[in-house]
C-alpha positions in Angstrom: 7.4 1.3 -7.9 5.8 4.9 -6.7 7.5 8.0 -7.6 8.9 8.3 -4.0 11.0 4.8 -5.0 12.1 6.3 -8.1 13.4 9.4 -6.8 15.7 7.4 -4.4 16.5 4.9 -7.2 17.9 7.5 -9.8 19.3 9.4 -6.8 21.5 6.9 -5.5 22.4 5.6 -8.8 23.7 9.2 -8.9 25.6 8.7 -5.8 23.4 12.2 -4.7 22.5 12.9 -1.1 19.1 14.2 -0.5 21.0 17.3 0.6 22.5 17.4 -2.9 19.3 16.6 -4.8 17.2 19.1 -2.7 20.0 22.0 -4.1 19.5 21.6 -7.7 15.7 21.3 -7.6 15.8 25.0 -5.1 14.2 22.3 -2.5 15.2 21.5 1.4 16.2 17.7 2.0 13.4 17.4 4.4 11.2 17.8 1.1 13.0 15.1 -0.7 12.9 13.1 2.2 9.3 13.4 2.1 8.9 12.6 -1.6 10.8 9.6 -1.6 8.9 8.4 1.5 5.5 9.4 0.2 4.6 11.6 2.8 3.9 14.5 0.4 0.5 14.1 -1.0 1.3 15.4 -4.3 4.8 16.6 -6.2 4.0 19.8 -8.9 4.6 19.0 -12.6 7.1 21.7 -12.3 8.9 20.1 -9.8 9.2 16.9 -11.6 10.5 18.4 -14.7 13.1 19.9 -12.0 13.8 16.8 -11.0 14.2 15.0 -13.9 16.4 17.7 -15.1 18.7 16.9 -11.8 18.5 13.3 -12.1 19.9 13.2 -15.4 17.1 11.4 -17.1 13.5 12.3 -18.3 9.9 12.7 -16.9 9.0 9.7 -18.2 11.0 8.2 -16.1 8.4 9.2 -12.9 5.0 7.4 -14.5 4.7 3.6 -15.8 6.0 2.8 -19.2 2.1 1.6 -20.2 -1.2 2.8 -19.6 -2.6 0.1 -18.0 0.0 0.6 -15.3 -1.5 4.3 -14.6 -2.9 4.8 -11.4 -6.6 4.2 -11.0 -6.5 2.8 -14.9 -9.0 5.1 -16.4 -7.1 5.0 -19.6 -6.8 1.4 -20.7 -8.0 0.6 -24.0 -6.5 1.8 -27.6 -8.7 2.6 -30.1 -8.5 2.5 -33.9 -6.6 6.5 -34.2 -3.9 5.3 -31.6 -5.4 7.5 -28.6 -6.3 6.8 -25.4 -9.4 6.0 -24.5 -11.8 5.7 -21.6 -12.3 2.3 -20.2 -16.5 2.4 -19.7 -16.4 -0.4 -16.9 -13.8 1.0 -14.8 -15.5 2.3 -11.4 -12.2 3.9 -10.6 -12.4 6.5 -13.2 -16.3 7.5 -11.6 -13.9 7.7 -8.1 -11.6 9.8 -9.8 -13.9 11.8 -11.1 -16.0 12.4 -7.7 -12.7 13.0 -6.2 -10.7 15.5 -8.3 -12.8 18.5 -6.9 -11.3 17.6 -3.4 -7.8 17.4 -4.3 -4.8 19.7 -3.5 -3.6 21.6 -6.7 -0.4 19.7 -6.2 -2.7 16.2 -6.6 -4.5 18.0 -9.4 -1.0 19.1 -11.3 0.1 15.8 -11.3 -3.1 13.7 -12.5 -2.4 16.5 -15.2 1.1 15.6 -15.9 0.3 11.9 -16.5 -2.4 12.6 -18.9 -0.1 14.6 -21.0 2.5 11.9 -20.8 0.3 9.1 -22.0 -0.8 11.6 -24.6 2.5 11.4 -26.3 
């Protein structure tokens, strides 16, 4: 389920419109509209700790519950001291990699985000 699915999830459970939601987060509904629909290429850390504040529930709520489920699944084995740690045969992380450069800081802010969410 993509963040986009989430937002609308939560938000409906909430019986919120995206008028509603947009107000608490300081955000137009056109801009949620475009975050649940995944036309937004990327959604700030700060704006999904806003969220999650709105939504009643917690960032966590945004990425997967495992690592393996992480988009592009560079971090997918566990070593020995319970961290994280790079998967060497995974081309995806060399992709990642080749294209963080190019990213939006919005992109960039949430690849952040995650990595300090699977690091707790």
């Amino acid at each position: 389920m993509s963040i986009g699915d989430k937002i609308r999830q939560r938000r409906k459970e909430l019986g919120l419109t995206q008028t509603e939601l947009g107000k608490r987060v300081h955000k137009s509904s056109q801009v949620i509209s475009n975050w649940e629909r995944g036309y937004t290429t990327g959604i700030a850390a700060d704006d999904l700790r806003q969220l999650a504040i709105a939504l009643d529930t917690d960032v966590h709520f945004f990425v997967p519950a495992s690592p393996e489920h992480l988009p592009w699944g560079f971090m997918t084995a566990e070593s020995s001291s319970g961290y994280l740690q790079e998967s060497p045969t995974d081309s995806r992380l060399e992709t990642l990699i080749e294209a963080y450069p190019h990213l939006d800081e919005k992109s960039k802010d949430i690849i952040e985000a995650i990595i300090k969410l699977s690091n707790n």
